[in-house]
C-alpha positions, 0 to 999 in steps of 0.5 A: 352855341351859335347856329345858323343856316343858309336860305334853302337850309343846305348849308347848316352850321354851329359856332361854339362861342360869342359874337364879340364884335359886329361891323357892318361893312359898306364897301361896295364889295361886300354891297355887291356880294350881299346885295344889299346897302351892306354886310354885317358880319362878325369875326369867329374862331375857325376851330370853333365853327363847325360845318354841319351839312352842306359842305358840299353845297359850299363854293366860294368866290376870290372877290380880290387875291387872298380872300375867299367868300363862300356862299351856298351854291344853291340858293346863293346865301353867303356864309363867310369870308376867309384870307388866305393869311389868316386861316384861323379867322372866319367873318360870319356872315350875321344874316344866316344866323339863327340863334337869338344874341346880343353884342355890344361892340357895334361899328359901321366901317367904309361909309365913304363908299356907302349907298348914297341913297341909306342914311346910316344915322344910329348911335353906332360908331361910324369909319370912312375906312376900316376901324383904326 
């Protein structure tokens, strides 16, 4: 069981799986949303990820059509993403996560919009766009 949690601790929820996949997503969307150099996120089953407090807290913002990013409305902490197309998808968003995992299936994608300023040289694999 995953759980997590936004900063103020409004927002608590579980997920009844793995983290299968990690990408860390440098698009300037996601730089802004996350207020950071990038945005590491995971893609997890709807029906298996549930709200344990804070449904209240949650608000949610259409950075483009069809996308959602919902965050607390508190503290500000995003939580995930969701399209509009694919409801049965979640994109967690890895920092509100508290439980202890490991993941193989690690990947960069949008280095062509990175922070100029991050050098991003590990030995994960690296996109100029989305993972073909």
């Amino acid at each position: 069981m995953i759980e997590g949690s936004c900063l103020c601790g409004g927002v608590r929820y579980e997920y009844d799986g793995d983290i299968e996949e990690i990408s860390i997503c440098h698009c300037s969307q996601c730089r802004k949303a996350q207020g950071s150099a990038f945005a590491p996120v995971s893609p997890v089953d709807s029906a298996r990820f549930k709200l344990i407090s804070g449904a209240d807290l949650l608000k949610e913002f259409r950075s483009s059509p069809g996308k959602a990013r919902v965050f607390c409305g508190n503290c500000g902490s995003p939580i995930y993403s969701a399209l509009d197309d694919r409801p049965e998808v979640k994109r967690l968003r890895l920092g509100t996560v508290e439980t202890p995992f490991a993941c193989s299936d690690v990947f960069h994608i949008f280095c062509a919009s990175k922070a100029p300023w991050l050098d991003c040289d590990d030995t994960h694999p690296h996109f100029a766009e989305r993972r073909p």
